[in-house]
N, C-alpha and C positions, 0 to 999 in steps of 0.2 A: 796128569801127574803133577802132585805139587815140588814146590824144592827137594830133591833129595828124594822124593819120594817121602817127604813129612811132611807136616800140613805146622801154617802159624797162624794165628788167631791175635784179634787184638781187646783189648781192654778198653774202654771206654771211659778214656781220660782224653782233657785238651778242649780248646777254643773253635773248633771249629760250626760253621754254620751250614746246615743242611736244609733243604729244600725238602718240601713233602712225595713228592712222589719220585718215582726211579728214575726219571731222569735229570731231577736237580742234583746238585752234589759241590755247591757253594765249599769253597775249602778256603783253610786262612790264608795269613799272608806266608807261611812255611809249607803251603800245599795241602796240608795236613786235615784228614777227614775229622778227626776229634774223638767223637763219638755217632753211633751208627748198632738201630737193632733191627733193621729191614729184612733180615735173614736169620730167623729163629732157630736152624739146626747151628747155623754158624755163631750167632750170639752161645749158645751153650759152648759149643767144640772149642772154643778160642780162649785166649787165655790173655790178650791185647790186641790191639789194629795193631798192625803192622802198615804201617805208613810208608810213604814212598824218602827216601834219602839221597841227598845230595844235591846239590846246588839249586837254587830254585830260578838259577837262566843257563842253565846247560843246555848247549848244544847237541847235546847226544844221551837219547832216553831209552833205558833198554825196561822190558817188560815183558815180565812173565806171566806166570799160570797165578800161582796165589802160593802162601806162605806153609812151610812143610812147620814140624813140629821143631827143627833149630831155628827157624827164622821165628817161631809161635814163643820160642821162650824166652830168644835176645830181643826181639823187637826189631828185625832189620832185613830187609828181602835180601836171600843170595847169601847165608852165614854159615852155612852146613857143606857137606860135597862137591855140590855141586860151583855154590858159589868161591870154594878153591881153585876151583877149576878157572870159573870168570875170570877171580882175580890173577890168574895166571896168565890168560889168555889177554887180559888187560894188560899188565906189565910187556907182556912179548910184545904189543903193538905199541907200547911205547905213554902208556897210559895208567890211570891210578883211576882206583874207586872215585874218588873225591873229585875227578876231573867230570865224573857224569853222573846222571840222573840212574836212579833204578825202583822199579815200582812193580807192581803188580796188577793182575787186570782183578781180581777178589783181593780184598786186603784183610781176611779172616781165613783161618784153618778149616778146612773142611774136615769133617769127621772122617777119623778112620785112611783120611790122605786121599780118599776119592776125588776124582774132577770134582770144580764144580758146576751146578746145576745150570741149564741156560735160564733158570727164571735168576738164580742167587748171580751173574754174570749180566744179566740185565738190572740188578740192582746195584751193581757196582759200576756200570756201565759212566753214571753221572758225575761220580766222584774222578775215578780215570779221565774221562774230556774233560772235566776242568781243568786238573793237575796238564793234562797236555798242552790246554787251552794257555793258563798262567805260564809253562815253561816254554812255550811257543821253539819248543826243538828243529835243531836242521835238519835230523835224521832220527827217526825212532827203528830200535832193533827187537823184534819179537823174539821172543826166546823159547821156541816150541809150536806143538801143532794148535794148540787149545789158544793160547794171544792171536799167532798170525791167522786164524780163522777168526775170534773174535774180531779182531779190527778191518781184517778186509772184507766179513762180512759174505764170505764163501767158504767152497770146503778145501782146501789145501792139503798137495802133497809133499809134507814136508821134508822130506827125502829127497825128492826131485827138485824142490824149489826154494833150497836153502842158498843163499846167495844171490838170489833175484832182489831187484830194488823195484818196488811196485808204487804209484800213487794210488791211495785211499780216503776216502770222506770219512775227516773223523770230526766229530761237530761241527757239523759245515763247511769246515775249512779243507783243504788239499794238504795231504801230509807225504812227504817221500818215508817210504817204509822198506826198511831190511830184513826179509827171513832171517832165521837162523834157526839149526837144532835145538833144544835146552841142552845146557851144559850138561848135565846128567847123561847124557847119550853116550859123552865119551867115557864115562865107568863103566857104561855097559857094553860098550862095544869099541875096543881101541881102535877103530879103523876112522872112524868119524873124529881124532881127535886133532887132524890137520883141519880136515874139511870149516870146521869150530874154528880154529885158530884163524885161518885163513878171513873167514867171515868177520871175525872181530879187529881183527887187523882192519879189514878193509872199512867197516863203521868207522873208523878214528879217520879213515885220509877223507870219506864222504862226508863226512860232520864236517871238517875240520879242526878238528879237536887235534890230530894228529901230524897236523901240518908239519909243524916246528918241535917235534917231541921226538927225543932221540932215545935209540934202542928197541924201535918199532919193526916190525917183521916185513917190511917196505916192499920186497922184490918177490917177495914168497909165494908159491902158487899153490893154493891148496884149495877145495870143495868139499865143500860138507853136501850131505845128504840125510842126516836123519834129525 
């Protein structure tokens, strides 16, 4: 599922430097892929990269699926539905967009809002580690089934195992890693939208991004499951 169930795509403008094969993914100094036609269904369906946003030493990197078509037309993961929702779930924990990282594991729109492909996810695969590599996060949060299987690298049930804190190899390194649902979960299902809350909340006290940030959901106990 992309954002929203839309897909965003990017345009191939910007400075960035790329590596010839899928697992280079050289990005500037703003993280920023640039330009990128490694994935020919995705070079046509898009309309611009969609680049990852905010801060380039955040403590706390959330990451999704890949860009629906409001993220494909403003240029910004998380700008449609769903990402109301984030942002809301951000503010209750005590938090602002602008205090964290947000990216995606495909930074191009997939046609038609389908997943994308594991070969077009191993093409983006390089761009992603580096942008992790450069923001070198306290905690990344996955936002869905398609990131936290990507990154850990198994098959995840993301219903059962949303709110687990897992380490995973991600370019070599040891990363602590947060399940989560993708926000979208709670328009389709209002039962999931503590469980969400509860999980984002808890990203901000593990980062510490949340430490000293007040109007955060602190004592709340909630579980997500999807």
């Amino acid at each position: 599922m992309s954002e929203d169930g839309e897909g965003a795509d990017a345009a191939d403008s910007g400075d960035g430097a790329l590596g010839d094969g899928p697992g280079d993914g050289a990005l500037d100094s703003d993280l920023r892929v640039g330009s990128c036609e490694r994935c020919p269904a995705l070079v046509e369906s898009r309309s611009r990269i969609v680049e990852g946003v905010g801060p380039t030493d955040a403590d706390l990197l959330f990451v999704g699926e890949g860009p629906g078509a409001n993220e494909d037309e403003e240029g910004e993961p998380f700008v449609g539905r769903s990402g109301d929702v984030l942002d809301e779930a951000l503010r209750d924990a005590g938090l602002a967009r602008a205090d964290v990282r947000i990216t995606n594991c495909v930074r191009c729109r997939p046609p038609e809002n389908r997943d994308p492909t594991t070969e077009e996810l191993a093409n983006c695969r390089g761009h992603l580690e580096a942008e992790i590599a450069g923001l070198d996060p306290e905690l990344i949060v996955t936002l869905g089934k398609v990131p936290s299987e990507h990154l850990l690298g198994r098959s995840v049930r993301i219903t059962a195992e949303s709110g687990d804190v897992v380490d995973a190899r991600i370019g070599g390194e040891s990363r602590r890693v947060l399940l989560s649902v993708h926000p979208a979960a709670t328009l389709y299902d209002r039962s999931q939208r503590e469980g969400f809350f509860e999980t984002i909340a808890r990203s901000g006290e593990l980062s510490g991004v949340a430490a000293e940030g007040e109007g955060g959901s602190g004592g709340q106990s909630r579980l997500g499951e999807f």
